[in-house]
Biopython code that builds the backbone (N, CA, C, O; Angstrom):
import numpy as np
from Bio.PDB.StructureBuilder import StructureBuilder

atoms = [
    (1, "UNK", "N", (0.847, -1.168, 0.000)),
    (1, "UNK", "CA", (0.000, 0.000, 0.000)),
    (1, "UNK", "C", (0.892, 1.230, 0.000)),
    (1, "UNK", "O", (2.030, 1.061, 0.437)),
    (2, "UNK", "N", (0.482, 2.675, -0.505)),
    (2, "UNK", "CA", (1.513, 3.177, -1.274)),
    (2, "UNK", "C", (0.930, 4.647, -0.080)),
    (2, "UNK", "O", (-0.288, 4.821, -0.048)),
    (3, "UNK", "N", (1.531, 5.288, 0.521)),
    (3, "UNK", "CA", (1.460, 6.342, 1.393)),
    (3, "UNK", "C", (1.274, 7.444, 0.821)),
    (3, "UNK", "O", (2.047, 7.587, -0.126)),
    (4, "UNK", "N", (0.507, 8.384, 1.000)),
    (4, "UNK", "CA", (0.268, 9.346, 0.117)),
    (4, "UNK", "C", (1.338, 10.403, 0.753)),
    (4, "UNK", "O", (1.613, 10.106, 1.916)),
    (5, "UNK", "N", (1.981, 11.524, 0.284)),
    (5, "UNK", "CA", (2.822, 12.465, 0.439)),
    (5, "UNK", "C", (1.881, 14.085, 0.547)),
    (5, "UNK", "O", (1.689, 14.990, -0.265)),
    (6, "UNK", "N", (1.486, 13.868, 1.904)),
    (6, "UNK", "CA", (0.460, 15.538, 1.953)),
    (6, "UNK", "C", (1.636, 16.810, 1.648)),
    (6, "UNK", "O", (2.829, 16.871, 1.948)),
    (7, "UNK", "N", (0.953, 17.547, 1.092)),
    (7, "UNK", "CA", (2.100, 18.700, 0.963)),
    (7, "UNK", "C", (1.699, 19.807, 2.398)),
    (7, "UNK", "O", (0.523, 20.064, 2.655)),
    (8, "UNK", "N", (2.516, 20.210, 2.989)),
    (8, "UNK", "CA", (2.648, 21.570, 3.885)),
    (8, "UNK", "C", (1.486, 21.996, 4.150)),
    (8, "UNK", "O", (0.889, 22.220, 3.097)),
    (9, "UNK", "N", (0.531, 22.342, 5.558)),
    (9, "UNK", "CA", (-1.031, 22.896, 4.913)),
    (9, "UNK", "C", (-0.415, 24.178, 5.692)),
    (9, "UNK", "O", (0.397, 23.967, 6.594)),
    (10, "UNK", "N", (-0.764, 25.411, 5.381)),
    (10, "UNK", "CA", (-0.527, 26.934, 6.059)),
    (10, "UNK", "C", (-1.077, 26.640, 7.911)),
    (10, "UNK", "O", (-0.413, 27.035, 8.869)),
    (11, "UNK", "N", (-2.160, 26.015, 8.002)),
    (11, "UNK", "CA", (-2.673, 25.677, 9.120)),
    (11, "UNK", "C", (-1.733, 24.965, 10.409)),
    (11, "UNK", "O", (-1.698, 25.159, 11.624)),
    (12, "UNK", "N", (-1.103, 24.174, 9.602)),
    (12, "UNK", "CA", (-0.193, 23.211, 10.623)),
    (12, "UNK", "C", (1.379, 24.057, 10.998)),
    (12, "UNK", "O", (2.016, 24.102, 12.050)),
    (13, "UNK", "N", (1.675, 24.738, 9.491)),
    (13, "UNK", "CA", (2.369, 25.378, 9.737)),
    (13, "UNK", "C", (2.482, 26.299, 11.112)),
    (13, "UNK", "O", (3.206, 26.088, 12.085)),
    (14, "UNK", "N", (1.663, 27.250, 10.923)),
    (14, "UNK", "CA", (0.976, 28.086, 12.218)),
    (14, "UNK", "C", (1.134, 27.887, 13.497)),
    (14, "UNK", "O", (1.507, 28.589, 14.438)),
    (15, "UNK", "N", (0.719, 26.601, 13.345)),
    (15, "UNK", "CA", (0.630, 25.814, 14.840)),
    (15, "UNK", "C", (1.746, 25.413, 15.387)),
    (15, "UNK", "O", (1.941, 25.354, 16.601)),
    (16, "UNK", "N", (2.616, 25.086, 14.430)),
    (16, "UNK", "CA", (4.047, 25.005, 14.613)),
    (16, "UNK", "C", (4.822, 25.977, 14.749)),
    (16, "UNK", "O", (5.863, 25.719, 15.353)),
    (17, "UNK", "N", (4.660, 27.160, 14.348)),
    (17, "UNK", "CA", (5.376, 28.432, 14.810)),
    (17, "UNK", "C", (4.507, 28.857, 16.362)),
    (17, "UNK", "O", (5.041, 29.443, 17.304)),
    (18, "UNK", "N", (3.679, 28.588, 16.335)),
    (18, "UNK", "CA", (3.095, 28.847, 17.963)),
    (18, "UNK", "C", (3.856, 27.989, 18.621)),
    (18, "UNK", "O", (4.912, 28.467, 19.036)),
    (19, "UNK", "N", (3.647, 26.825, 18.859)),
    (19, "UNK", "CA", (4.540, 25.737, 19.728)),
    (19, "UNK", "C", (5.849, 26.503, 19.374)),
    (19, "UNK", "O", (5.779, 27.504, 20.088)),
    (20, "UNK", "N", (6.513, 26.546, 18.962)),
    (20, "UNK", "CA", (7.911, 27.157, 18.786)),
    (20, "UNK", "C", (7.715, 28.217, 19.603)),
    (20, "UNK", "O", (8.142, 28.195, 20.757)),
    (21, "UNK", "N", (7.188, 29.047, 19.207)),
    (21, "UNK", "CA", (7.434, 30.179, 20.367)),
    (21, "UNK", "C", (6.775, 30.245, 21.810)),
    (21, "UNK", "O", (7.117, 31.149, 22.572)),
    (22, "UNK", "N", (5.624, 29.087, 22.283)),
    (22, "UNK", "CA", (5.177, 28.830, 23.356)),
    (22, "UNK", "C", (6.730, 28.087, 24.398)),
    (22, "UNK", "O", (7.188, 28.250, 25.529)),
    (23, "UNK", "N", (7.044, 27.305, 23.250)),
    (23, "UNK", "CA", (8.744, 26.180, 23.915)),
    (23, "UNK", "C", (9.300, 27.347, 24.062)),
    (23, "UNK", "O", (9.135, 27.692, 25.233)),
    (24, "UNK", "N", (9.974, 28.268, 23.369)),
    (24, "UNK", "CA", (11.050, 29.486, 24.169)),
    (24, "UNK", "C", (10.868, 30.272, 24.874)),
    (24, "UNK", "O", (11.777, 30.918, 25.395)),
    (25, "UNK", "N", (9.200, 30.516, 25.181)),
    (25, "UNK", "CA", (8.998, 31.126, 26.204)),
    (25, "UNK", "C", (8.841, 30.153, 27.910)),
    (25, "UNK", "O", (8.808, 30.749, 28.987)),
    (26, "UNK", "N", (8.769, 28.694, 27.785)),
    (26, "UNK", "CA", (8.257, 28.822, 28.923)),
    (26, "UNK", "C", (9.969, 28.099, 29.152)),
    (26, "UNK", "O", (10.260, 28.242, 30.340)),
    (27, "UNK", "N", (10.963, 27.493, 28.483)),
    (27, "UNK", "CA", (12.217, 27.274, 28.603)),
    (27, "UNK", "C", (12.472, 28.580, 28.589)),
    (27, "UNK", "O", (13.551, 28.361, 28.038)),
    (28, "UNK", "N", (12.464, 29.895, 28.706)),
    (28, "UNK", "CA", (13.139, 31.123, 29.131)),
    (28, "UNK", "C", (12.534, 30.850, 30.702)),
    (28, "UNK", "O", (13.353, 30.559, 31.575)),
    (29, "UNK", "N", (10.950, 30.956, 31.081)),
    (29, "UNK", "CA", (10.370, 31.076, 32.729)),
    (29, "UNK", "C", (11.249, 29.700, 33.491)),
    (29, "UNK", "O", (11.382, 29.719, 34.714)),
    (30, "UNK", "N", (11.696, 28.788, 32.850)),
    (30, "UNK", "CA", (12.254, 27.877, 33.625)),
    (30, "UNK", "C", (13.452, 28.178, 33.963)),
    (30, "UNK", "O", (13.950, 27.924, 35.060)),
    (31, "UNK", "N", (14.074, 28.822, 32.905)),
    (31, "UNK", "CA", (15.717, 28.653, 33.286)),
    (31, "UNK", "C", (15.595, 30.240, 34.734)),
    (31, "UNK", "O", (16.460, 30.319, 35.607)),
    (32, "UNK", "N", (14.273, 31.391, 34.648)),
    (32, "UNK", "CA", (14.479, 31.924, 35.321)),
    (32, "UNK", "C", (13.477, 31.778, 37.035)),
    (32, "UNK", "O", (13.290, 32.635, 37.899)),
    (33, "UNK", "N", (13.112, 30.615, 36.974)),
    (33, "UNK", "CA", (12.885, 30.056, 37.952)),
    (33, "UNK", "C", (14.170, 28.903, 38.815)),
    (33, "UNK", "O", (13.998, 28.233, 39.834)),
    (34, "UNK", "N", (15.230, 29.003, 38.077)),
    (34, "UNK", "CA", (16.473, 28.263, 38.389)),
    (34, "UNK", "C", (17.313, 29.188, 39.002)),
    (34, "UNK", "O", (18.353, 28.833, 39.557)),
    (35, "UNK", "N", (16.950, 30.334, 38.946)),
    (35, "UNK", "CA", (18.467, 31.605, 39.159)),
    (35, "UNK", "C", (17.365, 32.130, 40.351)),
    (35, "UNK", "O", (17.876, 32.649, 41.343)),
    (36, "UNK", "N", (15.890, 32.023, 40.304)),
    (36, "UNK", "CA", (15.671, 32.500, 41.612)),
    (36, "UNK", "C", (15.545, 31.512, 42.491)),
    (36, "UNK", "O", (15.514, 31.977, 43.631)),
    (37, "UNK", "N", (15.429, 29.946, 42.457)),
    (37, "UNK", "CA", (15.483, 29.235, 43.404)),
    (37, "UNK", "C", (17.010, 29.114, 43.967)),
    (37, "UNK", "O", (17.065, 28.808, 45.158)),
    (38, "UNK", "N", (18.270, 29.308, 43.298)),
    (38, "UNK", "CA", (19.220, 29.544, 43.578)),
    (38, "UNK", "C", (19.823, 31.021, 44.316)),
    (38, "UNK", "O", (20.839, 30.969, 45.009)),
    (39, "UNK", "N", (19.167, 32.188, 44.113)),
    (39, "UNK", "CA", (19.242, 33.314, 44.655)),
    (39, "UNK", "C", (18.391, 33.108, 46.040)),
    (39, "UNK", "O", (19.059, 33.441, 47.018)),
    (40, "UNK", "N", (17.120, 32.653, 46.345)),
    (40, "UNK", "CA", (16.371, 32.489, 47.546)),
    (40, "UNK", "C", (15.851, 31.446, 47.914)),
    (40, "UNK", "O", (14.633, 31.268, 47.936)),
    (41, "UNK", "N", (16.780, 30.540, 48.282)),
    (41, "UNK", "CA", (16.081, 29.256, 48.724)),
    (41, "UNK", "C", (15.341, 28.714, 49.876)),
    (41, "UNK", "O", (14.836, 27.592, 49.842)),
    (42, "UNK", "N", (15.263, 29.584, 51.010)),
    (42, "UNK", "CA", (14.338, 29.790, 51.802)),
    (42, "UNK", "C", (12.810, 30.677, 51.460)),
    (42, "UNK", "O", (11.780, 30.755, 52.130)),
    (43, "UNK", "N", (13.098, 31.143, 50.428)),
    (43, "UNK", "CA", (11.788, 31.779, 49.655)),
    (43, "UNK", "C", (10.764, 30.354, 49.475)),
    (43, "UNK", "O", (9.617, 30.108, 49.849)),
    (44, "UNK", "N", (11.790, 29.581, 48.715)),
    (44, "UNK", "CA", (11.098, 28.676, 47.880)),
    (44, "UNK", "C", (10.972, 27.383, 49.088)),
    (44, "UNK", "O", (10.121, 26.525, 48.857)),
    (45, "UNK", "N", (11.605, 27.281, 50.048)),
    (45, "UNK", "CA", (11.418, 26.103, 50.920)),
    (45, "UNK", "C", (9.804, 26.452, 51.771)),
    (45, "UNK", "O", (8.972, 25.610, 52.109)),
    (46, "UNK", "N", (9.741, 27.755, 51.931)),
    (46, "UNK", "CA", (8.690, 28.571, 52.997)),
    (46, "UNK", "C", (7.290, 28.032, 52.042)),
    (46, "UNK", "O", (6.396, 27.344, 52.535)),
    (47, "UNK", "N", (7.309, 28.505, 50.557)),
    (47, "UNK", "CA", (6.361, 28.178, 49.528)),
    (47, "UNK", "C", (5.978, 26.755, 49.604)),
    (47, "UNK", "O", (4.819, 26.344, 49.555)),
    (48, "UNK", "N", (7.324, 25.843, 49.762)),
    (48, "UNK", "CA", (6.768, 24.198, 49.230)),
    (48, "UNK", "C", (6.260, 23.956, 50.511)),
    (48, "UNK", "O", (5.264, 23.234, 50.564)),
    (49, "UNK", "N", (6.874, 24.546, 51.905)),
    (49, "UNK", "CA", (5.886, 23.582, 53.254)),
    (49, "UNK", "C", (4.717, 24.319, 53.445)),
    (49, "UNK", "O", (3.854, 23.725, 54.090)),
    (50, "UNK", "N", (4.424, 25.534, 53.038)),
    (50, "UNK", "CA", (2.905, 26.438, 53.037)),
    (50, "UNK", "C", (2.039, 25.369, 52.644)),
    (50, "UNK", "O", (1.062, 24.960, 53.272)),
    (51, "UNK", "N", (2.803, 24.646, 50.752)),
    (51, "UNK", "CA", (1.969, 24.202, 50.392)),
    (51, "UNK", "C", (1.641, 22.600, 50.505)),
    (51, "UNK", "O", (0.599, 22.027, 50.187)),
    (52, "UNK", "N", (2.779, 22.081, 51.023)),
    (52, "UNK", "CA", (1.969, 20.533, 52.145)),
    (52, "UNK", "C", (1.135, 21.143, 53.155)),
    (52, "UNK", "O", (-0.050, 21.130, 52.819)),
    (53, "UNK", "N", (1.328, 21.605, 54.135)),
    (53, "UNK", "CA", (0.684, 22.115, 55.314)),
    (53, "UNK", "C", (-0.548, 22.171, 54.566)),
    (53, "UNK", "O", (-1.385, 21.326, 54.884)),
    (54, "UNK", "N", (-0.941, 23.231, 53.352)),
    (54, "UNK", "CA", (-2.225, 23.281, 53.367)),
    (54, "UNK", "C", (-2.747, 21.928, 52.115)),
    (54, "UNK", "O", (-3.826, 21.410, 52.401)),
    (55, "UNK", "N", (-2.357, 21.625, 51.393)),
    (55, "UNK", "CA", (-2.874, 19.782, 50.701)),
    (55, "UNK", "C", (-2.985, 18.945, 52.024)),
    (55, "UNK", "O", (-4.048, 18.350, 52.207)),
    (56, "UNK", "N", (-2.053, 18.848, 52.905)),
    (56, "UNK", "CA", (-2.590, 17.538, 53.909)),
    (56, "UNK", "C", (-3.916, 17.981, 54.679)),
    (56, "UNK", "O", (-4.856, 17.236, 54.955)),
    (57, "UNK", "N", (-3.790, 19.516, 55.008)),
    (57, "UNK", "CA", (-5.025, 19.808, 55.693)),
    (57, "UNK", "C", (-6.335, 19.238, 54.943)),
    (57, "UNK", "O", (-7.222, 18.484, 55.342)),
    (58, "UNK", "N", (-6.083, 20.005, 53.471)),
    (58, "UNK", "CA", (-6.871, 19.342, 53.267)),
    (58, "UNK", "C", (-7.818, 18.250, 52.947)),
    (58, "UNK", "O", (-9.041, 18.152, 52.853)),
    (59, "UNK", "N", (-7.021, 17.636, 52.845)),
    (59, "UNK", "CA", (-6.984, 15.996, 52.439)),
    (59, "UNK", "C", (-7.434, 15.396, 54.086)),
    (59, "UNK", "O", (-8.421, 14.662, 54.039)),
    (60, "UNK", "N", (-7.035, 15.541, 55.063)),
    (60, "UNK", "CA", (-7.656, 15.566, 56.535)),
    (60, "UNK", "C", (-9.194, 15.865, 56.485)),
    (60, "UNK", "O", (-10.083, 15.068, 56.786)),
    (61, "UNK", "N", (-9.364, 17.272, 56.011)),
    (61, "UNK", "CA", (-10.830, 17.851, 56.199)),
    (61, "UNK", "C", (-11.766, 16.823, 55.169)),
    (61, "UNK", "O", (-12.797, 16.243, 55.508)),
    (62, "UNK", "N", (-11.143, 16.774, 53.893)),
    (62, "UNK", "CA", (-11.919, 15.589, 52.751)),
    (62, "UNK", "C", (-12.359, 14.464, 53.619)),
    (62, "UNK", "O", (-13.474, 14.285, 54.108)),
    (63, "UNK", "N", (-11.002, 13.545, 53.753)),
    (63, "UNK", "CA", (-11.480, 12.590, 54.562)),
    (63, "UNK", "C", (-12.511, 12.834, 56.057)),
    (63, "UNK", "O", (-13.723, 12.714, 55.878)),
    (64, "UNK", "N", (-12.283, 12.989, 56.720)),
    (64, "UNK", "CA", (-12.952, 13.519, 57.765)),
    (64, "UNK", "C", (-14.318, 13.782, 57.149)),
    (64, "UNK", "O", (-15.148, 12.920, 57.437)),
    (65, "UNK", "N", (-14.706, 14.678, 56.442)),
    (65, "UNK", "CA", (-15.845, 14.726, 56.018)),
    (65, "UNK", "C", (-16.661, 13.562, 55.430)),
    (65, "UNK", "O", (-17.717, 13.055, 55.809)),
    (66, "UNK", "N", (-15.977, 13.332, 54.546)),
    (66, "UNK", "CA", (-16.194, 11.759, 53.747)),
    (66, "UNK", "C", (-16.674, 10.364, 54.936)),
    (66, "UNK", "O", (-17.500, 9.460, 54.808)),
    (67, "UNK", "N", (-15.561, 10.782, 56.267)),
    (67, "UNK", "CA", (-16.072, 9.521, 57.324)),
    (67, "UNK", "C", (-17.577, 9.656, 57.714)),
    (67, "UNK", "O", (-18.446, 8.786, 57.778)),
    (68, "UNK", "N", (-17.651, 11.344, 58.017)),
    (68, "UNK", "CA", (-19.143, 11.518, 59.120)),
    (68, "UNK", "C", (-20.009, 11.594, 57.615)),
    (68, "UNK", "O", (-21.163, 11.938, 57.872)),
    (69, "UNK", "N", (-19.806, 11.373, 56.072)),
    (69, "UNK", "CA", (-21.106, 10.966, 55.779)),
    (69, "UNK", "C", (-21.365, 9.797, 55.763)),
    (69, "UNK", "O", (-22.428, 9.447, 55.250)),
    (70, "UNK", "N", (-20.602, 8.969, 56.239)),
    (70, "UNK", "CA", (-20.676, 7.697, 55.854)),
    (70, "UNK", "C", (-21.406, 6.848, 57.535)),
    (70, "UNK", "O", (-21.488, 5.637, 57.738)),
    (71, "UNK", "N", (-21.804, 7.910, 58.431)),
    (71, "UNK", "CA", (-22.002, 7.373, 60.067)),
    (71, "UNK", "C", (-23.871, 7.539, 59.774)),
    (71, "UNK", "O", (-24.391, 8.302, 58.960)),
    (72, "UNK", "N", (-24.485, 6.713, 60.577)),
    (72, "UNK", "CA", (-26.246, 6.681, 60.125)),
    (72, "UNK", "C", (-26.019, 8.102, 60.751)),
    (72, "UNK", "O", (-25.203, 8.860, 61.277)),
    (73, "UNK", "N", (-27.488, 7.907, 60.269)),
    (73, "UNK", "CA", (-27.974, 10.144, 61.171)),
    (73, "UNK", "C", (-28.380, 9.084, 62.432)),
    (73, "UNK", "O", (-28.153, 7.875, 62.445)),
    (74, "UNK", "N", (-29.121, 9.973, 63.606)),
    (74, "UNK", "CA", (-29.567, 9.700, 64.853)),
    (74, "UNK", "C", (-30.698, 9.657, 64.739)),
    (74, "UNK", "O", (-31.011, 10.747, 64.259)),
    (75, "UNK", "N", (-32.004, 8.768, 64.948)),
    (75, "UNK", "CA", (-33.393, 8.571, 64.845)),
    (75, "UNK", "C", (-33.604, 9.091, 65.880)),
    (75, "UNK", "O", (-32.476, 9.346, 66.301)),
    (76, "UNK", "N", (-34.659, 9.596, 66.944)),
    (76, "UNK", "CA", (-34.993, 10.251, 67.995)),
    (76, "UNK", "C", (-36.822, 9.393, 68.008)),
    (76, "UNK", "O", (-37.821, 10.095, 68.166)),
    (77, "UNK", "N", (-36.887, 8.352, 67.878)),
    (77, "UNK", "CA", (-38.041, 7.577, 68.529)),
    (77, "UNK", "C", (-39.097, 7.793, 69.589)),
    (77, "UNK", "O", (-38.651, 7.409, 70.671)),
    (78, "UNK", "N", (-39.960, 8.122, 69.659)),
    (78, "UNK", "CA", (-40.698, 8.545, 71.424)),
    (78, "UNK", "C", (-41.816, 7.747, 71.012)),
    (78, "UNK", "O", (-42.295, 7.820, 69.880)),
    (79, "UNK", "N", (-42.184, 7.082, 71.800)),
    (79, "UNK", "CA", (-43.531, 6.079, 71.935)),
    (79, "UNK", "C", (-44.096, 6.864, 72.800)),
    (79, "UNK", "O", (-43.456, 7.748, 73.369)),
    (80, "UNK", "N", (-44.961, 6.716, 72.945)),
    (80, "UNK", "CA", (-46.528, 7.261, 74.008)),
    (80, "UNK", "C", (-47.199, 6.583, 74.250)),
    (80, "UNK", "O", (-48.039, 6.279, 73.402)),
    (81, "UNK", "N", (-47.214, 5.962, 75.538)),
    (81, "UNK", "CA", (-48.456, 4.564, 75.769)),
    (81, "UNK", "C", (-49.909, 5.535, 76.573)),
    (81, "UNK", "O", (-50.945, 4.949, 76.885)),
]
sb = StructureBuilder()
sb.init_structure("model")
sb.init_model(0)
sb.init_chain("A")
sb.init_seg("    ")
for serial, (resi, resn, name, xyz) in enumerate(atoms, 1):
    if name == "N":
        sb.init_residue(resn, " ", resi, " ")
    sb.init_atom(name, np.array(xyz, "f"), 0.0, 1.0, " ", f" {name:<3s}", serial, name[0])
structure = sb.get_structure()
């Protein structure tokens, strides 16, 4: 079976000069996220335990919540003879 040979469409092209310039921009924000984790690394240590502290919290409160829906409600019964 014989593969057909598409020629160039302007469309794909396009898209490919976007990706090209989306890749040098965010390989420029990386390499300058490297010179500030190296300039302040207590900046960036303060940021990463902010942000466990607050994922485990919440993941605590999820669960936790998730347990008490899972407990019956309380019936409150009164007979009257």
């Amino acid at each position: 079976m014989e593969t057909m040979n598409r020629p160039e469409v302007p469309f794909r092209a396009g898209v490919r000069e976007k990706l090209d310039r989306w890749k040098s921009v965010g390989m420029a924000k990386a390499s300058s996220v490297k010179s500030s984790l190296r300039d302040h690394p207590a900046k960036w240590a303060g940021i990463a335990a902010g942000t466990g502290i607050a994922l485990g919290l919440t993941g605590r409160y999820l669960r936790r919540r998730a347990f008490l829906r899972d407990l019956p409600e309380i019936v409150v019964i009164e007979a009257a003879c």
